[in-house]
N, C-alpha and C positions, 0 to 999 in steps of 0.2 A: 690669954686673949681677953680685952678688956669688953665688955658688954658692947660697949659702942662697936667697936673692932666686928665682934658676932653679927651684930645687928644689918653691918654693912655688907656683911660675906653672905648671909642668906638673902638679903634684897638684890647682891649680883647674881648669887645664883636661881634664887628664884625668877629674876628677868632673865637670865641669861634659856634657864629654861622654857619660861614664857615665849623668850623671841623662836627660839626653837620651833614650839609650839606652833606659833604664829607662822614661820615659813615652810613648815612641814602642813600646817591643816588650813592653812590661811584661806581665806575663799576666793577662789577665781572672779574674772569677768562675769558681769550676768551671762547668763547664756554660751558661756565661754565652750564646754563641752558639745552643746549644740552646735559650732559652726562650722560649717568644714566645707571644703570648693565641693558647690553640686558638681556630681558627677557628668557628663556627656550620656544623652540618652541613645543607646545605641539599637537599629533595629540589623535582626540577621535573617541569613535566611536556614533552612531547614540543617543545613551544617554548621552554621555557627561562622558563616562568611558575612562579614559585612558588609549589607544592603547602601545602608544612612547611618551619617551621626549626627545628633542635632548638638555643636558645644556647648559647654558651661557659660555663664552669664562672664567670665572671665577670657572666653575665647579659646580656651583650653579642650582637649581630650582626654576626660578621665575617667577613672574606675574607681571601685573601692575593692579593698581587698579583706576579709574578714581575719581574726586570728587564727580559725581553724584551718583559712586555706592558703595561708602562707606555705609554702613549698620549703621544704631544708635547705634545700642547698641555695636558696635566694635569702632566706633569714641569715646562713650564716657569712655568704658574698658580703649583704650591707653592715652586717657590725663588722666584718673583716676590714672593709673599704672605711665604714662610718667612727665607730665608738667599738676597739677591742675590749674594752673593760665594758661594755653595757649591762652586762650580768650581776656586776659587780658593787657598782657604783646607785648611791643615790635621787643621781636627775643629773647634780652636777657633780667633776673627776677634777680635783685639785688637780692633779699627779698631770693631767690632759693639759690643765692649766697654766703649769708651771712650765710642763713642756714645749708647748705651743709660746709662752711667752720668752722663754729662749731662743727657739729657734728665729721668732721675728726680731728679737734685739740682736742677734747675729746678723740677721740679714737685712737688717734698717728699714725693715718693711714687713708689712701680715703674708708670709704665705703659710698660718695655719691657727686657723680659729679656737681649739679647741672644745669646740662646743659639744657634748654629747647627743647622739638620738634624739634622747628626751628633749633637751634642748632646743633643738632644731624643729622639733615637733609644736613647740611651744613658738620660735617665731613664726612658723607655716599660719598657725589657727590664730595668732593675734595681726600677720598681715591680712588675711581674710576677714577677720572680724574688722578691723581700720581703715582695711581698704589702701594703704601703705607699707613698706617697711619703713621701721621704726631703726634708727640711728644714734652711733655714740655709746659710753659706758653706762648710762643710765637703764638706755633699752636695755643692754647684755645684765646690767641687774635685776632689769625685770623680768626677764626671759628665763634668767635663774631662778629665781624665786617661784616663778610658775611652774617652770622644770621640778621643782620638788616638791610643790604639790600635786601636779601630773602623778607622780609617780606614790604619792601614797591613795591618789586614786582609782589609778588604773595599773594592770598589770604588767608584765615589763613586754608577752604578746600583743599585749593590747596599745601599747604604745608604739611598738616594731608596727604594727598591722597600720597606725596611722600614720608614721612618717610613710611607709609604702604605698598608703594613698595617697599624699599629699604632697609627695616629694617632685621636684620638675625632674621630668628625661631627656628635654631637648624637646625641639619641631613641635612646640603646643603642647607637649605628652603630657599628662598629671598622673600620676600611680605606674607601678611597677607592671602591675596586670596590663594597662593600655599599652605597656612598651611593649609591652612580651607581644603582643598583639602587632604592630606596630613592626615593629623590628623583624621577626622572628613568623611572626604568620599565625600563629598558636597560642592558647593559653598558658597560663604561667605555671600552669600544677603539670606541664612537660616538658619545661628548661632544664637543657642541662648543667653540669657543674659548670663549665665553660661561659654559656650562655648567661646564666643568671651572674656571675662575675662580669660580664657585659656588662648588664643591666646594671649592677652592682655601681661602676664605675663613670655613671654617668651624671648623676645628680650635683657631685662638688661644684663642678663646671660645664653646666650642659651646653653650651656655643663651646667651650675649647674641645670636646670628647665629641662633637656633637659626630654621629656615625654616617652620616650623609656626605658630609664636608669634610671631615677628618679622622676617618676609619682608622688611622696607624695611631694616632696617637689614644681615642680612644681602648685600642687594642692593646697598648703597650703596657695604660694602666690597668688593664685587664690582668696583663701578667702578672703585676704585684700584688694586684689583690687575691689571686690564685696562690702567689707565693704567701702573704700572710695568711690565708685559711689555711696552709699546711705547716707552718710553722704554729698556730695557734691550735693542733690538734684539730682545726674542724674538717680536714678529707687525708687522706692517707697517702704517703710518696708517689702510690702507683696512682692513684685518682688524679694527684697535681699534674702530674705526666703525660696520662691519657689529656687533662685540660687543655695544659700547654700547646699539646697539640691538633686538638681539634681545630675544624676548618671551622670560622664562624664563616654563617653564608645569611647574608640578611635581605629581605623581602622588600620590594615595596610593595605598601598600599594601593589599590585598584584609586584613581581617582574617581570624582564626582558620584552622581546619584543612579543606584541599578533599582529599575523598576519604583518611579519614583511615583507616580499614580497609587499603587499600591504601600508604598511608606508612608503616604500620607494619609491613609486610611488606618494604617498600624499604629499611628501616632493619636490620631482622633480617637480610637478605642481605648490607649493607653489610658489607665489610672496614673498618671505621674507622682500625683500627692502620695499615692500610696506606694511609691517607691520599684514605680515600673522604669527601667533603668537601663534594662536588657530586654527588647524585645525581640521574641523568635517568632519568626512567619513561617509557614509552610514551604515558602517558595524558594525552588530551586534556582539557584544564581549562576549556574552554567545552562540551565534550559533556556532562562532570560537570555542571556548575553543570545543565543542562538538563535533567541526570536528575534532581539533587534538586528545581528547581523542577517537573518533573511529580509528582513524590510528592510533596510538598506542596500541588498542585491536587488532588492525588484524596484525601490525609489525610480529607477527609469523609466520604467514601464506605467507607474502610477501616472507621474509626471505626466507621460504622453497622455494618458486618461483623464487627466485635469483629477487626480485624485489626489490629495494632501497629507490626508489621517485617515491612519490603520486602530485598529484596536485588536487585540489578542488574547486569547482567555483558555489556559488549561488545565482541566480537571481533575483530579484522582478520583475514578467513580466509588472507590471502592471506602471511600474513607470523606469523601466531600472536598480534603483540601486543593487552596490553589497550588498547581504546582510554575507558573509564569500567569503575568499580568501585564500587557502594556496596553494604554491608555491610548496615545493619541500617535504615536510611529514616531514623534519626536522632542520631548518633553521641553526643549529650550525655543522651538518654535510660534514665538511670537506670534507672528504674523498671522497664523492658521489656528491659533486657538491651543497650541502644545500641550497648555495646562490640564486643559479640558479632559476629562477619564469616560472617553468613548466606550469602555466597559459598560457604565450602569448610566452611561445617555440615552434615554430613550430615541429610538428610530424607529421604522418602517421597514419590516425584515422581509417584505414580498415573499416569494414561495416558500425561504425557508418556514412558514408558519402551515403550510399545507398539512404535514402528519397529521395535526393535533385534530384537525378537522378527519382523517382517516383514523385516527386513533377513538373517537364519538363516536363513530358508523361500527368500528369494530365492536366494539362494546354494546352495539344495539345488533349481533348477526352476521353484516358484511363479512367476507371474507375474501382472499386477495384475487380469486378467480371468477368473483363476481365481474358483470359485465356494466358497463356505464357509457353513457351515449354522449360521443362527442361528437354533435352536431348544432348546427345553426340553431338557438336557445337564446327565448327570454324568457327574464322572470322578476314579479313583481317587485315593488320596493314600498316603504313607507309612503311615500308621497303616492297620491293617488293619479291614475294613469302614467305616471310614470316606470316603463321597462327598463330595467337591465340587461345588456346584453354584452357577455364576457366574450373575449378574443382570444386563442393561443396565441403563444409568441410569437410562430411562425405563420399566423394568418390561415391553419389547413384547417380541416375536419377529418378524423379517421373513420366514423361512424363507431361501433361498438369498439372497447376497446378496455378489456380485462383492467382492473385495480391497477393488479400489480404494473403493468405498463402507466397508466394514469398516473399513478404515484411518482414511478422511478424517471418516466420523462415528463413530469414536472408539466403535463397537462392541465390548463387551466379551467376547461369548460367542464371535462367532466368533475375534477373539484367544489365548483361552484351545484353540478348536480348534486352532487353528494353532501353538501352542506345543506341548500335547500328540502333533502328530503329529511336529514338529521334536527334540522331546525337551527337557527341562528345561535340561538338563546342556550344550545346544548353545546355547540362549536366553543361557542364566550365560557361557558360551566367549561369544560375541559379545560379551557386555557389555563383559566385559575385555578382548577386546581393541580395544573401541572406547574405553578410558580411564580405566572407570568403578575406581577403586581401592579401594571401599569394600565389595565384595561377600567378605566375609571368611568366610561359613559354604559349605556345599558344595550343590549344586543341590536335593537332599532337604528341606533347613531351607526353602529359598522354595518350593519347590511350584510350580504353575502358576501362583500369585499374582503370580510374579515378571513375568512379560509384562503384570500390572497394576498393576505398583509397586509392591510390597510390601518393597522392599528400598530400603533408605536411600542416596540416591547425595547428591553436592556439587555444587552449581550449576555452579561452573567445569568441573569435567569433565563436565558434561551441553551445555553452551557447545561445550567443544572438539570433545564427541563429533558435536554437530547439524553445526556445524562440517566434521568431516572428511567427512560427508554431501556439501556445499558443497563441499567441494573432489572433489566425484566418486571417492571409498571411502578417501583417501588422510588419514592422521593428520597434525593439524596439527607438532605435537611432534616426532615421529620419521621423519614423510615415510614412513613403511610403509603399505604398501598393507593396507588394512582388508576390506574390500568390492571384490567387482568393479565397474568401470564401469557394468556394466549395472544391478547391482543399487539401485547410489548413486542415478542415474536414476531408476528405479521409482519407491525412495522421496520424491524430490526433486519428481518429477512429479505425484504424490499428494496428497503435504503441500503444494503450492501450487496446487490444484486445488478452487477456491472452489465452482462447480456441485456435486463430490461430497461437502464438507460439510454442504450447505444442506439435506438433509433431514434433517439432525438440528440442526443452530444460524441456518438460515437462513441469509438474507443480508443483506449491508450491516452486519457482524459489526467487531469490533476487529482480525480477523484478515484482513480485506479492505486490501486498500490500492492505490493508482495504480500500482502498479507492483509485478512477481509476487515473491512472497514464500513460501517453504514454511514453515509453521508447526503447533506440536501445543500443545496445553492438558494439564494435568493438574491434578484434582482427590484427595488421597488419603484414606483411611477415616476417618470423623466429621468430613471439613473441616477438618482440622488444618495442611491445605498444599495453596495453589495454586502452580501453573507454568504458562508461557507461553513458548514456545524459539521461534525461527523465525531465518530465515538469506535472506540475497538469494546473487548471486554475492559481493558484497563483504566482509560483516558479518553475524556471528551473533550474536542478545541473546535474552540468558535476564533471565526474571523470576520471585522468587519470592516470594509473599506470606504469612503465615501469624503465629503468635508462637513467639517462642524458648521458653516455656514449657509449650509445649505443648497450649495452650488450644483450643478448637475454634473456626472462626470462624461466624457464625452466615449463614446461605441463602447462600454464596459458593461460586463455582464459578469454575476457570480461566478461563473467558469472563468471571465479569463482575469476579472479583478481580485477577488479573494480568494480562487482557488488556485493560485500557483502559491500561495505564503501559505492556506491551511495543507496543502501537500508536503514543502517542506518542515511545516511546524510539528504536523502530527509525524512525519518520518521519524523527528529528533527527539519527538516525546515517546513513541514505543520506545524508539530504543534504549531510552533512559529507565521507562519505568513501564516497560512492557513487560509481562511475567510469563515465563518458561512455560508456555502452549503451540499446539500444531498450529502456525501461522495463518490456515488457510480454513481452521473449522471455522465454521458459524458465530456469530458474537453470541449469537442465547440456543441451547439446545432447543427444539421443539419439545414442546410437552405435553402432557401425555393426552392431553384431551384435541389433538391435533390427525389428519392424516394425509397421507397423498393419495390422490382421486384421478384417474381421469378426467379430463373434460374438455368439450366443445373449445378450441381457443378462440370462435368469435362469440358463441353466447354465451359461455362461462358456464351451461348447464352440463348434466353428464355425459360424455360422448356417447352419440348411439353411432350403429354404422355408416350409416349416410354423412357424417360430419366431416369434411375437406383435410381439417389439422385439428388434431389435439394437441395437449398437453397434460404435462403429469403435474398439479397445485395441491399447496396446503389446504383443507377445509377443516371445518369444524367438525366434530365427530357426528354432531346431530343434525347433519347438513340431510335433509331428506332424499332420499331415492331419485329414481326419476332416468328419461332421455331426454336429450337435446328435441326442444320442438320448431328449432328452425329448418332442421336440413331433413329434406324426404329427397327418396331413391325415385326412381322415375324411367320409364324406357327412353327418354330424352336424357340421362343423367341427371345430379343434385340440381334438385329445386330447394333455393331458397328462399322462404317464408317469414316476409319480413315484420316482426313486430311495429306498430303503427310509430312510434318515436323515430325511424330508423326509414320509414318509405321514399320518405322526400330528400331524403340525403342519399339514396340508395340507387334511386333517378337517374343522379347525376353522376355515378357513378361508372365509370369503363373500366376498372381493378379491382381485385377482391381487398378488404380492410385489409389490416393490421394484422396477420398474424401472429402470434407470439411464437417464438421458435424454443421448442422442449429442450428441457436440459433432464431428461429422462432418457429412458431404452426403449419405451413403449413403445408400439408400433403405432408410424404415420397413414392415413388414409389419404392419397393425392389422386388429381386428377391425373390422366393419363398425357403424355404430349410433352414437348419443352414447354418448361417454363423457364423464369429468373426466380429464385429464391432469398438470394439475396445481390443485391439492397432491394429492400421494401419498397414498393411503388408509393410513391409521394411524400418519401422518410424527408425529413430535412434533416442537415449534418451541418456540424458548427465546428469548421476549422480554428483551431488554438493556435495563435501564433506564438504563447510560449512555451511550445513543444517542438522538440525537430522534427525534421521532413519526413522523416522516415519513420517516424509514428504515428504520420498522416494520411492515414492508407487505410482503403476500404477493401474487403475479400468479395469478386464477383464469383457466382457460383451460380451453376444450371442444376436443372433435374429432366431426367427422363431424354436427353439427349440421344442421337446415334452418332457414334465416334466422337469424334473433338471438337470441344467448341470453339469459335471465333469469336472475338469481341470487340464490338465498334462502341466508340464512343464520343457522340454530336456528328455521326457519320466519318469517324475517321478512324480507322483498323488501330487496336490497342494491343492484344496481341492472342494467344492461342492456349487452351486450358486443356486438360484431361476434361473427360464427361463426367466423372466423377470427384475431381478437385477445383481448386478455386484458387485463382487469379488475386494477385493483391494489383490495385490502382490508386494510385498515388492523388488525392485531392485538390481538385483545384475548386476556387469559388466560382459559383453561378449554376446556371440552373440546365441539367444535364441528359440528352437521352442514351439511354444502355442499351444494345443490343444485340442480343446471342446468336448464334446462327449455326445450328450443325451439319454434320457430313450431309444429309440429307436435304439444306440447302431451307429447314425448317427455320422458323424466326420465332423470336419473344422479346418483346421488351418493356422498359420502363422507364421511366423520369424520377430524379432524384433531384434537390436543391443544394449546395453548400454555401454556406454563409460564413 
């Protein structure tokens, strides 16, 4: 070989090495590794159901799928369906080549590309990076070329893991994982061999396989690809078999947006840049659906109340998360403000705000058998000469009338006492530090008002605050102790204490349930907002009804506006995430610095003998000694001795107050003679019209009778009792005289209201 000859063989070979070189390490695109279809940010809820998706800038739903968690039997569906020789080959498969360019000069047409994985992975990331597909023999040489460089840079998982993100599946889908999601309901790391051959088989031609529109033919290539993973050794004759025959059974997707007020809250939070992609919330997506389908059962009822938007909020006490959030009752409602997330809008929560003012007094002594005077009161205010003077709802006066009554019927006069002697500025201290973040002016701007709602709070801190209630004084948030134990109690004991409502809302109310529940209503000035809170040991739900614009709604009240949606909310949230206890104990044990006491039921002090009705109440242990100093024995019978707050209401008075009625065994001290014991002379009752008739009923009952009684009622004969039992009378509105009358032709009676 003549020199020259040599000279020319090593300059091929050394180029031919070089180009080598060149197409094996050559350098990609700038940035070429960097680009890939952003994925779809998906928010879920606490199972992994999809809430929202927000898509790719491409319009797509996608995922990414890492090499580790590629699944077997989907790795080995897509080289079975895709590139058999993947394992094998360099990026690009002459052999794929040659074959493919056969079968299209037989068939005067392309039906098969040849392309490898690799390949294919390489047009995915250069149409994204171009923003095109690229066309003609030229591209397919560029795509080769990249194709073997891919592969001396990345792994051959690592390359499998990107065409599986980046591959289309049909209907928008991008990645293998979104199908599996998509298709199937489940992640990908639980497809079976069948299923991921599915999956496997959709990418060549996602409109002709597409599984919506043409499930057989999709299915059919399913079979072959089934067939070449058992021919290719990657599942076993009996696996192919079992494939063959499984039933695929495919899912759709839930449309549109669940609990979309709170997705958009998950999305605000999200770090994106940093590659938040899959967002998990707390929130239960079958408790949701369950709130919206109860607002949409009572929408008629709002309707009639000129009510518009709901908001709905429930809690996991035990942990803080949400477990449901709705925003405004109808998310696409234009018209009424839909957007709007009535959770954390500030409002006017009217009585519900009352505790926090009973929760101040507790923590300075009060205790629930303490007495408070509901009478004709005023009391001063910032401006000078100007009076305040609070109303109940029903226009009455009871004169003394134990806490726990005060509380549980949502009395406003003695409230307003009770903050007045607590001080303003101590009511406002509580609130904040039970959560409420919206109290921004200084205790002077709310006045006494503030123990009746006059200050704008947000449903979710009104949630967390009933809440740390529930958790016995302790904040959900910061775990700080809020409230002493004792006092958390009181309240807790109160607000689930159905008997000491009922002489203001009755019984068989929205706020009754099979199992003890402490709850409060609130109404606020012109009906422009209802609430309904209540809390078990497990779950606190707030309700709030009203419109964002501020409109009034018309005869609504927390009983009958919030509290038919907080009754079924909270029904659906025990049962979901109520934990295995006796349905009917107490939400917070009594503790230990607590006891039951006798006492006077009108003046709350200790019964001495002279005292008409006791009752058996929680006090504090260092509640001092003591007798009742209103009632003395007398050869005229009880005298009683009215303290001076109590004289000029006491006047006017033809009935005894309020008594509370024992939920004890102690023994009663009654006057001698018929009476009416129950209903309470001048109780007012608040008929529900979204309740049936028949749990519209009130129990008349005598004491001290001879033989049977009779019962008239507005003078018209009702009907005939034992002496010893009690009558139910079915409620009608207006304003009502009772009256008993036994064998001995004796009489008693009373006046009652319903509204």
């Amino acid at each position: 070989m003549t020199p020259r000859r040599r000279l020319t063989l090593v300059a091929l070979l050394t180029g031919s090495i070089a180009g080598g070189v060149w197409l094996r390490c050559g350098a990609l695109p700038p940035g070429f590794l960097d680009t890939h279809e952003s994925p779809s940010v998906v928010v879920v809820d606490r199972h992994g159901e999809v809430l929202y998706e927000a898509r790719s800038s491409s319009g797509t739903r996608g995922s990414v799928l890492r090499p580790e968690d590629v699944p077997a039997s989907l790795r080995d569906a897509t080289i079975a369906a895709e590139d058999v020789r993947f394992r094998h080959h360099v990026g690009v498969d002459p052999i794929a080549i040659v074959r493919a360019a056969w079968k299209d000069l037989r068939a005067r047409r392309i039906v098969e590309g040849g392309s490898t994985i690799t390949q294919q992975v390489a047009d995915l990331l250069l149409r994204q990076q171009n923003g095109v597909a690229s066309r003609g023999w030229w591209a397919k040489a560029r795509e080769a070329v990249i194709a073997l460089r891919l592969e001396h840079r990345l792994t051959k998982d690592e390359i499998l893991a990107r065409y599986l993100s980046l591959a289309p599946y049909g209907n928008q889908i991008t990645g293998a994982a979104r199908a599996s999601e998509a298709y199937f309901g489940r992640p990908a790391s639980s497809l079976t061999v069948a299923e991921s051959a599915f999956i496997a088989a959709l990418p060549q031609q996602p409109t002709r396989f597409n599984p919506w529109r043409r499930p057989d033919a999709a299915r059919a290539r399913q079979q072959r690809i089934i067939t070449e993973m058992k021919s290719r050794g990657f599942i076993t004759a009996e696996v192919a078999g079992a494939a063959v025959r499984e039933r695929i059974v495919l899912e759709r997707e839930r449309g549109g947006t669940l609990a979309p007020h709170l997705v958009q809250r998950a999305l605000a939070a999200a770090d994106r840049d940093a590659g938040d992609r899959r967002i998990v919330t707390t929130l239960d997506a079958e408790l949701q659906r369950i709130v919206g389908g109860v607002i949409r059962a009572n929408r008629p009822s709002l309707d009639a109340h000129n009510a518009h938007n709901v908001a709905v909020a429930v809690l996991d006490n035990h942990n803080g998360e949400w477990l449901a959030w709705e925003g405004s009752g109808d998310y696409s409602d234009r018209e009424h403000g839909g957007a709007i997330d009535g959770v954390t809008s500030p409002r006017q929560p009217g009585s519900a705000l009352k505790p926090f003012t009973y929760a101040a007094a507790f923590e300075r002594g009060v205790h629930p058998g303490r007495a408070l005077a509901d009478v004709p009161s005023h009391f001063p205010t910032a401006q000078s000469g100007i009076l305040y003077e609070p109303r109940n709802y029903d226009g009455l006066y009871r004169g003394p009338l134990l806490v726990r009554y005060a509380l549980a019927g949502s009395e406003n006069i003695p409230a307003v006492v009770l903050a007045s002697e607590v001080g303003v500025p101590a009511v406002a201290r509580m609130l904040r530090q039970s959560g409420f973040s919206t109290l921004d002016n200084n205790a002077a701007f709310y006045g006494l008002g503030l123990t009746l709602g006059n200050a704008e709070v947000r449903l979710d801190e009104m949630v967390e605050a009933y809440a740390m209630l529930a958790r016995g004084g302790v904040a959900v948030r910061s775990s700080n102790r809020v409230i002493s134990e004792r006092s958390a109690f009181f309240l807790t004991d109160i607000l689930s204490d159905n008997q000491a409502r009922a002489f203001i809302f009755g019984r068989g109310g929205s706020l009754e349930f099979p199992f003890t529940v402490a709850a409060k209503t609130g109404t606020s000035q012109a009906y422009r907002d209802n609430w309904a809170v209540g809390f078990t040991p497990d779950v606190t739900v707030g309700v709030w009804v009203g419109n964002f614009d501020r409109a009034p709604m018309r005869g609504s009240s927390g009983v009958t506006g919030a509290g038919p949606i907080f009754h079924e909310v909270m029904t659906a949230a025990v049962e979901r995430f109520g934990r295995s206890r006796d349905p009917l104990a107490p939400v917070l044990a009594p503790p230990p610095t607590v006891h039951r006491q006798s006492i006077c039921a009108m003046s709350g002090l200790p019964a001495g003998d002279a005292c008409p009705t006791r009752v058996d109440e929680w006090v504090p242990n260092e509640t001092p000694a003591g007798r009742c100093s209103w009632h003395h024995a007398s050869d005229e019978g009880v005298i009683t001795v009215w303290p001076d707050e109590y004289r000029a209401w006491a006047s006017t008075q033809t009935r005894q107050p309020l008594a509370a009625r024992s939920r004890s065994t102690s023994p009663t001290i009654t006057a001698t003679g018929l009476q009416i014991v129950n209903p309470l002379g001048g109780a007012t009752y608040l008929y529900d019209p979204t309740l049936r008739a028949d749990f519209q009923t009130l129990k008349l009952r005598a004491r001290g009778a001879a033989g049977d009684v009779v019962w008239e009622i507005n003078g018209t004969r009702f009907g005939t009792s034992d002496a010893d039992r009690a009558i139910e009378w079915p409620l009608t509105r207006g304003e009502h005289q009772i009256v008993a009358i036994d064998a001995t032709g004796a009489r008693a009676q009373t006046r009652i209201s319903v509204r």
